[in-house]
N, C-alpha and C positions, 0 to 999 in steps of 0.2 A: 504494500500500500504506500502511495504518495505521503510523502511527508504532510502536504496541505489536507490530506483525508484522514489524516491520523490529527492532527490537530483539531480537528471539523469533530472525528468523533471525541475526545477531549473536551471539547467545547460542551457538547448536547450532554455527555457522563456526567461532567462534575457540576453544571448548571442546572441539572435535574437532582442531583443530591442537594446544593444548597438550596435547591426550594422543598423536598422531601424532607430532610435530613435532621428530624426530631429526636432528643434523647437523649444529646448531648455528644463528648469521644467518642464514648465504646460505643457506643451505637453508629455515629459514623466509621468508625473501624469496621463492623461488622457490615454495614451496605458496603461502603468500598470494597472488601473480601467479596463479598455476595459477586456484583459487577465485574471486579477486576479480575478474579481469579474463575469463579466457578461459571457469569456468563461467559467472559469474551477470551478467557483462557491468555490474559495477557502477562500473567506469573502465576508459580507456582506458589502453596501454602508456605511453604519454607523461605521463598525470595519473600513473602508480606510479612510474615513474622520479625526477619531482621528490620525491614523497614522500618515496621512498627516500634523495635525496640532501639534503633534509630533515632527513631523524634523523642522516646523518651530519657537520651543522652543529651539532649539540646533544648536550651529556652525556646517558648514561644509556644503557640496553641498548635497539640500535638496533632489532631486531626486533618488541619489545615496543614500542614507541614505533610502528610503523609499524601496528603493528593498532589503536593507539590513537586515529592519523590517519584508517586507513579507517573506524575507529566514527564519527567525526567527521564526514567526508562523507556517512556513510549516515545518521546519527540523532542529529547536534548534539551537544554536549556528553554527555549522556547518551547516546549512541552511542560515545562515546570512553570511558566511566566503564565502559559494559558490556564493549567490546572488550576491554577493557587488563584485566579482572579475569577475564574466561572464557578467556583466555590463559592467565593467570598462574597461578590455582587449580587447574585438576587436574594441573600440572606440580608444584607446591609440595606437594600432597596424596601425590603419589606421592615427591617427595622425601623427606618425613614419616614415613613410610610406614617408608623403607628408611633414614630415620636412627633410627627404633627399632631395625628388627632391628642395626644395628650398636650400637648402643649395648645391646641385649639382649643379642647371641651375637656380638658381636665381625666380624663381616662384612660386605661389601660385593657384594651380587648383582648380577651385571655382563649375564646374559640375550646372554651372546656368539652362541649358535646364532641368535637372534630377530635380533640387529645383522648378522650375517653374512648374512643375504638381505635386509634393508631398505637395509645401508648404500649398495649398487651403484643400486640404486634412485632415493637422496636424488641421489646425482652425476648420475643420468639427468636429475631434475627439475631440477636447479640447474643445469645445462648450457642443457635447455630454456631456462631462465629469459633465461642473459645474452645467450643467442642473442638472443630474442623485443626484451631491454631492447636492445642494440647496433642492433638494426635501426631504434630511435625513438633514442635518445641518440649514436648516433657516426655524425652524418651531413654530416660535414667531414673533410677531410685530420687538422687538429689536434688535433681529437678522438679521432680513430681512433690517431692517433700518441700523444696522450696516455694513453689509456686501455692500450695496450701496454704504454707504459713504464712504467705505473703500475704493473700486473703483474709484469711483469720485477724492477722496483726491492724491488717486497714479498716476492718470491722469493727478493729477493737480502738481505733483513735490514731495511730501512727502513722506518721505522718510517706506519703507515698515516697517523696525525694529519697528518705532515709532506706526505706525499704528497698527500691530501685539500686540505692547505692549499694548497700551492703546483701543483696544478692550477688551483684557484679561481682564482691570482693569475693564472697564466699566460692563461687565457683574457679575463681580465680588462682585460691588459693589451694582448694581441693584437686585441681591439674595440675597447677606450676609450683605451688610451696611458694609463692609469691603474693602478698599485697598490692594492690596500685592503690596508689593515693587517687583520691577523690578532692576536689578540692570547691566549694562552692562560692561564688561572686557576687557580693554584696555591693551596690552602687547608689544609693540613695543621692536624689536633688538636693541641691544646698536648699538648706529650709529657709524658708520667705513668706511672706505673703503680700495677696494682691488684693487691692480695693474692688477691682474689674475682671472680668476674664479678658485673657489676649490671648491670640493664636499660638505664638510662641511656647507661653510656660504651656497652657493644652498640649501642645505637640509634644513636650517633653515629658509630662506625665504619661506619655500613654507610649512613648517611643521608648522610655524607660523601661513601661510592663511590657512591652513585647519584647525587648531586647533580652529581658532578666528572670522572665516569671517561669517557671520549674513548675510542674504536676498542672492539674485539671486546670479547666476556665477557671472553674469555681474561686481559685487561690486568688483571682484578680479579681473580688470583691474586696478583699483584706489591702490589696493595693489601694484598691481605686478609695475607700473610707480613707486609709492617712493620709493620701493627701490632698483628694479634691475635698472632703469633708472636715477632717480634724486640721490641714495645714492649710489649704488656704480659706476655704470656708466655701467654696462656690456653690455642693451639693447639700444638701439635708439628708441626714438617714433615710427622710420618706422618699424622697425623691431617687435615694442609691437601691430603696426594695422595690422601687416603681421601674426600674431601673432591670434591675437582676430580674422582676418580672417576665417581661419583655423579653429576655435575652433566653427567658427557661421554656415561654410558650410559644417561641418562634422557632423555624428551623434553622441548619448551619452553625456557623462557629459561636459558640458563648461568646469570642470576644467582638461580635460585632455591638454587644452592649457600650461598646465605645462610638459606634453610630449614633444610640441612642444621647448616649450621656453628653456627648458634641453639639447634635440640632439644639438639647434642652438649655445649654449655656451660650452658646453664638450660632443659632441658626443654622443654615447649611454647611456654609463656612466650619462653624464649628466639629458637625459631623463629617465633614470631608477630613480636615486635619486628624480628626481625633481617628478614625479608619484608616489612615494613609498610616497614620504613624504608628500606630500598634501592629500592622501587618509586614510592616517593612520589615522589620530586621529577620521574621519568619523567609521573605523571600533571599536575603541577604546572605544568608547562614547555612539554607538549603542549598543554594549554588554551591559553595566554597565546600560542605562536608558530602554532598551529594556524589559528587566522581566515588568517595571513597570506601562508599559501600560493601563495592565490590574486594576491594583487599581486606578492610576486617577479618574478614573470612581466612586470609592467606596468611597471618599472623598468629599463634597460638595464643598469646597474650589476648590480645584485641578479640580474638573469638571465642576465649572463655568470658570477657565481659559481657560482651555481646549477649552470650546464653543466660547468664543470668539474669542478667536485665531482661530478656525475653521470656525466662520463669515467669518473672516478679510482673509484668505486664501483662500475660495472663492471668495471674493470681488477680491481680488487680481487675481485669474485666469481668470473670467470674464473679468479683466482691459487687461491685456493681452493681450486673446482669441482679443479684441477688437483692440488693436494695431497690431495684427498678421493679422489680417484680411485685416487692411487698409494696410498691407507690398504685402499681399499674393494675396488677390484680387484686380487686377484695371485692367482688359479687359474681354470682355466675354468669353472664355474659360477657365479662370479661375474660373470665376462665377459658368460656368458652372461643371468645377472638385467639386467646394467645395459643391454646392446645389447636386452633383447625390450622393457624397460619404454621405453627411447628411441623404440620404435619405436611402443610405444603413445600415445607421449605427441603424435608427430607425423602420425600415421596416425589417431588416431580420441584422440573427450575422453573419457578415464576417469577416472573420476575419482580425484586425488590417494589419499587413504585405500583405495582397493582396491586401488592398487601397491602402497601400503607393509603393507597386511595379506599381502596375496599374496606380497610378500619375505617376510618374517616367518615366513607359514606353509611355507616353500621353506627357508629356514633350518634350523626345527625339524626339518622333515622331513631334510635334508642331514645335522644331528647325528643324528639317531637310525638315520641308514645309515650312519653313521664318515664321512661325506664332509668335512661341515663342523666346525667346531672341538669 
């Protein structure tokens, strides 16, 4: 296939996840597996594994990062530039969108009936997913045992960074009788404040969190409160949960919540900077670590981190999968959404986007008999 037809489908793939793409990482991990490996056979379970464990070596929002790698593989840098932007735009559009109407009429449209038959759903394919990854990545005693405890441990409050790291060491140390230092970088903005917002500091609060932020979206709440809320003052608590709203019932990257948080302080302007800038250093970091993929693998050292981390990654989607589940299922129609799509997901390929439209349309339907919310 031509380069430009490889790009074209690039384009339609990853701009159909960010308008699909509810549930958060693991659950875009698991569509992108769904798509890239099991439709269109464009890697194998073992090539998306490393990936995966990949982006969770590197700041920035790991899902968006991971589409950025498969542009990469399929259509060279400019396969990374298309990937990581047909992601990103119709998630930030529909952000946009619903940071007018709040900022018009005071609201936040949350589309609960539409979430109530997709969410049972996302747990079906993200289950799918760590199945599929555990049968290529936990195929040792240590592994299997790591990736448990990894779950267990995230369950229990620990923090994922920690966990991520010191599986790397563990396995590391268990082949080579060697440690590698981990070392993590701390960068905080001189502290200031501003009477006004200006584009500048925005740019750099949010160029800051994507350059620096480690584990889930979620962690870039804890950013975003020190220092648009407690340092300079510009957000309110209510306004950062109006906020984190938004970013949980829409689809694509949690961090397009810097879309949100943008329009609500300088208007478009505002969301244009604050998007540009949280996303950038995600494309910046993928170019520069992306060639090197491929030799991880060819170093002993580099490839026992690598496994570890990719335990501890699935540990971690599992822990998840399992918290999404006690959110997504609690009455029998839900039960029932997330046990038929399981069953389509392993019984025949349908493809991703007609489960999650067919929740959706099960959903509305459910509200509109008084079933569903």
């Amino acid at each position: 296939m031509s380069e430009r037809g490889r790009l074209r489908e690039l384009t339609v793939l990853f701009s159909t996840l960010g308008i699909i793409g509810f549930g958060g990482p693991a659950a875009h991990v698991a569509l992108m597996r769904r798509e890239v490996v099991e439709q269109r056979g464009w890697l194998t379970d073992a090539e998306m594994v490393d990936l995966v464990g990949l982006t969770s070596l590197i700041p920035g929002p790991n899902s968006t990062e991971l589409a950025m790698l498969v542009g990469m593989r399929r259509a060279g840098r400019t396969g990374l530039l298309v990937a990581g932007l047909a992601f990103i735009l119709p998630a930030a559009a529909i952000v946009l969108a619903l940071a007018w109407a709040y900022v018009a009429y005071g609201t936040t449209p949350a589309g609960e009936a539409i979430l109530y038959g997709i969410a049972p759903v996302i747990v079906a394919i993200v289950v799918a997913a760590v199945i599929a990854f555990a049968r290529t990545a936990l195929r040792s005693p240590l592994t299997i045992a790591l990736g448990t405890a990894v779950a267990l441990l995230w369950l229990a409050g620990v923090s994922e960074i920690v966990l991520l790291a010191g599986a790397a060491v563990v396995v590391a140390i268990a082949r080579l009788g060697t440690p590698s230092p981990m070392i993590a970088l701390v960068a905080p903005l001189t502290a200031g404040s501003a009477a006004a917002v200006d584009l500048v500091t925005l740019g750099g609060v949010f160029l800051k969190a994507g350059a620096l932020l480690y584990g889930s979206g979620y962690v870039l709440i804890a950013f975003l409160r020190g220092d648009l809320v407690e340092r300079l003052g510009w957000l309110t608590d209510a306004q950062l949960i109006d906020a984190v709203a938004i970013g949980q019932v829409t689809p694509g990257p949690l961090f397009t919540t810097a879309t949100f948080v943008g329009y609500v302080l300088a208007g478009v302007p505002g969301a244009v900077v604050a998007t540009v800038a949280i996303f950038l250093p995600a494309f910046v970091i993928v170019a520069l670590v992306g060639p090197w993929v491929g030799r991880i693998r060819d170093r002993p050292m580099t490839a026992a981190l690598l496994d570890g981390v990719n335990a501890a990654a699935i540990g971690l989607m599992a822990a998840v999968s399992i918290q999404l589940g006690a959110t997504a299922i609690h009455d029998p129609l839900t039960a029932v959404i997330g046990a038929f799509a399981g069953i389509l997901l392993v019984v025949g390929r349908v493809p991703s986007v007609l489960l999650i439209l067919a929740g959706g349309a099960v959903g509305l339907a459910a509200s509109a008999a008084g079933i569903g919310p």
